[in-house]
PLY file of the C-alpha trace (Angstrom):
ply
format ascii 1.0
element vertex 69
property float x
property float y
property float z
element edge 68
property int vertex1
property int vertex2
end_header
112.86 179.25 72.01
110.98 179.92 68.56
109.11 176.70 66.84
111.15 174.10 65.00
111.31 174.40 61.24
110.88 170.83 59.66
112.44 169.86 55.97
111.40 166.49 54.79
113.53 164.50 52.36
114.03 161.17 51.65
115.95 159.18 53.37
118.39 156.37 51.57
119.82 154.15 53.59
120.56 150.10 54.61
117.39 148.27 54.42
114.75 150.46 54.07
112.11 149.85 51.15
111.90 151.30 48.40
109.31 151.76 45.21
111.50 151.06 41.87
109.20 150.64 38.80
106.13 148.49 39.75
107.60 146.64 42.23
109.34 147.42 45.95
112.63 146.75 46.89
115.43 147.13 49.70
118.46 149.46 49.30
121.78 147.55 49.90
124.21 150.03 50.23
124.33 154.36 48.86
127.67 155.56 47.00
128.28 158.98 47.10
131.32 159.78 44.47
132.55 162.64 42.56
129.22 164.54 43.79
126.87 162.21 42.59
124.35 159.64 44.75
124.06 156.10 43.86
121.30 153.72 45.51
122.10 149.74 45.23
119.75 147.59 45.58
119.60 144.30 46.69
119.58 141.52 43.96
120.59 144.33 41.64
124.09 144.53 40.31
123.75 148.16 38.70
123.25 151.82 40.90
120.20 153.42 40.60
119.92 156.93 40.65
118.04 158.53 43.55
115.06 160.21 41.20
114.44 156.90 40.10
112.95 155.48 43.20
110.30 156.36 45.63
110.31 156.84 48.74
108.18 158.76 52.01
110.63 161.65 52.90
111.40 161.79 55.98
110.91 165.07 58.78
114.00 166.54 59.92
113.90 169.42 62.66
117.02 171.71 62.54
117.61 173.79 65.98
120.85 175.35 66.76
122.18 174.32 69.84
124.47 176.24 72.15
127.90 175.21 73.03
128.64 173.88 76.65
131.06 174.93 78.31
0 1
1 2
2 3
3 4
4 5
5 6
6 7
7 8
8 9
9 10
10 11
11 12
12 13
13 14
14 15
15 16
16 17
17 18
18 19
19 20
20 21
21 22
22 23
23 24
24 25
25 26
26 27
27 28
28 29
29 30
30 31
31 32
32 33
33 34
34 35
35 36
36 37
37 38
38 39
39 40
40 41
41 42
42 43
43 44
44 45
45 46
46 47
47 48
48 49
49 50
50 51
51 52
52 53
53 54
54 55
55 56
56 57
57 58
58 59
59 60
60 61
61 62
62 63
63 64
64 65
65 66
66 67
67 68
């Protein structure tokens, strides 16, 4: 088999930390709705969009896998 091709992106989800301003915080919960991303964080009452946090992407590997049979 050929050499895995990685694609990093962040990765939102339930308690991981987060840069937002000058400060860190945890994400609560992600919204997805009418094709747009929301991140809430905890202590926060508001969304925040995705661009305006920071966060180390993460490494995916995509491989195609045959069927069993």
């Amino acid at each position: 088999m050929s050499d895995a091709v990685y694609y990093y992106m962040p990765l939102f989800k339930q308690g991981v930390s987060v840069q937002f301003g000058q400060s860190r915080e945890t994400v609560s919960h992600v919204v997805i709705r009418r094709n747009a991303m929301r991140v809430y964080l905890v202590g926060h009452e508001t969304p925040v969009h995705p661009d305006m946090l920071t966060l180390e992407p993460t490494a995916f590997s995509l491989t195609r896998v045959p069927d069993s049979f």
